[in-house]
N, C-alpha and C positions, 0 to 999 in steps of 0.2 A: 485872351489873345495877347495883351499887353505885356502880362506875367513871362511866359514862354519869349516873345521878344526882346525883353531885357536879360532873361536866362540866355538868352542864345547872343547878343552882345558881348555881356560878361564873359561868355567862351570865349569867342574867337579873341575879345581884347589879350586874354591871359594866353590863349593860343602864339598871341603874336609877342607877346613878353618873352616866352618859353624861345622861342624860336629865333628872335634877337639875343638872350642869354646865350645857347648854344652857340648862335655865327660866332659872340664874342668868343667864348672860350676858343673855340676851332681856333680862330685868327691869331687867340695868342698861342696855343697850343702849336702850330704850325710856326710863327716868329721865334717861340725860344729853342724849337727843335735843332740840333746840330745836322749839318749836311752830313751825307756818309764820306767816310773816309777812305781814299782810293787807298789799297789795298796791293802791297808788291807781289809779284809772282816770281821765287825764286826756282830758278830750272835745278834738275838732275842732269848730268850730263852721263852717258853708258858707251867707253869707246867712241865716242864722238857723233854718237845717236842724244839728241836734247830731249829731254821728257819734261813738258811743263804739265801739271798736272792742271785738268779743266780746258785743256785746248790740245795736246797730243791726242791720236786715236789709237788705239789697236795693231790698225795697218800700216800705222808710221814704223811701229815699233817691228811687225813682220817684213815688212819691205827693207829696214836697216840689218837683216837678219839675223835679230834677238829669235830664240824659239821660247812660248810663253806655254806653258806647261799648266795642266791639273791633275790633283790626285785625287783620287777615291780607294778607300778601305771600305772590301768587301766582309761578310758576316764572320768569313776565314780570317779575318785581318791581315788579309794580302792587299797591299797595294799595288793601284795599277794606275799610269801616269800614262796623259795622252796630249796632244799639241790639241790644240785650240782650235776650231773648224772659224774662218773669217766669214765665212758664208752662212753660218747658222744664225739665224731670226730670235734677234733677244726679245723680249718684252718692255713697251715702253716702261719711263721715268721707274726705273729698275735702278738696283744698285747690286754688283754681281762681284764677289770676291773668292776668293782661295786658289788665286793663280802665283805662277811663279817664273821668273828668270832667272836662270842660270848663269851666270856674269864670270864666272869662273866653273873649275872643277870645285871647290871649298869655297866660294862666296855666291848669295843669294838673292832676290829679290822678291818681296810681297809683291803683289801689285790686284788692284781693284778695279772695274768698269763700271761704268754709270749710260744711262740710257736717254732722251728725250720726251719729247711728248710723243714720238712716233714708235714703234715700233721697227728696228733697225737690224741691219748684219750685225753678228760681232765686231768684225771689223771697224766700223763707224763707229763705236763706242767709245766714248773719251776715258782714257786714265784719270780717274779720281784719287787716287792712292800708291803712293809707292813707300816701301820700307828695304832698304839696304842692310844685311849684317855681315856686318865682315867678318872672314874668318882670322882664328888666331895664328896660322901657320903662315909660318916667317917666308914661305917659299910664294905664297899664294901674291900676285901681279895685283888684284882687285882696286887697291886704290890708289893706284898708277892710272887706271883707262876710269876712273870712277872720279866727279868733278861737282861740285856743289856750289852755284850760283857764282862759277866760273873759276874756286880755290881746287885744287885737287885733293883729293881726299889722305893721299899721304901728308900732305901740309896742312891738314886743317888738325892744329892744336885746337884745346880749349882756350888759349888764350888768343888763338884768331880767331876761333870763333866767336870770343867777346868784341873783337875789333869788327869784326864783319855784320853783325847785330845787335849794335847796341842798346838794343830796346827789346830782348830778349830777358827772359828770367829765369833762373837756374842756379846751377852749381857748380862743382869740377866735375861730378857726374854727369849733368844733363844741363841743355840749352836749349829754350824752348821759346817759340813762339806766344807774347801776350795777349790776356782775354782779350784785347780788344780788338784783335784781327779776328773777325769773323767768319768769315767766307775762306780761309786760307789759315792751316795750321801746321807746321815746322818744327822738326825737332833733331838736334844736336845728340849724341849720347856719348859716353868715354869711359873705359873700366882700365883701371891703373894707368891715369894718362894718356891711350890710345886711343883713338875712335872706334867704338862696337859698331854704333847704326847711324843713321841717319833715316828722315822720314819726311814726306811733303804730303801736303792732303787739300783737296776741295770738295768744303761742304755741300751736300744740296738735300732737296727735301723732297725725298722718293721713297720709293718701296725698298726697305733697308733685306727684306723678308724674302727677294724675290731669287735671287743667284748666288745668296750664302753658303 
């Protein structure tokens, strides 16, 4: 009986060693962590319609009356393009892309939706994604009514866009948002001096599988 008593002493004393190591470490573990870093949200603007992405929905963008378009290629590879139903029931924490606005006749928009924990309308669904390519025809208005964190997109040189995010990294080709914006990634692009695209995106951690 004595034996077994001292065995079961010896436990719990190193039980409680073990378990005062851990606090420490946690304590300091938790002391030299850096706080997160708040995070800018630079908007799109489209004719005067704001698109921030992770807080714009669906129905901001149909009520500004953008029409938000998808394509499907059938086994013929005929393409058939149809407006977007606001009333169709997505699947939650979903991530849903292969849409499109039309911003001109010759200039385009990606754009991507993301879902919640619930199960929602289209419509509800926040823009997680937008990609702008402008076209190269000289006639085309697009980055006249097309405005990037408030510059217009005619006036966004590469060398404003160095003034406008200085803590971007890049080249005369591309400006981009750095690793250490996490939640929020941005990109600048320019093909012989001119701006091609521009692109704004909010990460999340969803079903990437589910509206591709």
């Amino acid at each position: 009986m004595r034996k077994n008593t001292l065995y079961r002493l010896a436990a719990m004393a190193l039980a409680m060693l073990l378990l005062l190591a851990s606090a420490g470490c946690s304590d300091a573990s938790s002391s030299s962590s850096e706080p997160e870093v708040e995070e800018p949200l630079y908007p799109i603007t489209i004719n005067g319609a704001e698109i921030r992405v992770g807080e714009t929905t669906v129905q901001a963008l149909l009520d500004a009356g953008m029409d938000i378009t998808f394509s499907e290629m059938d086994s013929n590879h005929q393409i058939t393009q149809y407006t977007v139903d606001p009333s169709e029931m997505l699947e939650p924490m979903s991530y849903y892309s292969g849409a499109s606005i039309w911003i001109t006749d010759h200039t385009f928009a990606h754009v991507a939706f993301v879902t919640d924990e619930e199960a929602i309308p289209l419509g509800e669904a926040v823009i997680a994604y937008i990609e702008i390519s402008f076209s190269s025809n000289e006639e085309d208005n697009a980055k006249s009514i097309v405005s990037f964190n408030g510059v217009m997109a005619k006036d966004l040189t590469r060398e404003k866009a160095g003034e406008m995010f200085p803590d971007f990294k890049g080249d005369d080709n591309m400006w981009f948002s750095p690793a250490s914006m996490r939640n929020y990634k941005y990109g600048v692009y320019f093909s012989s001096g001119n701006l091609h695209s521009l692109s704004a995106e909010r990460r999340y951690d969803v079903d990437w599988s589910s509206g591709s």
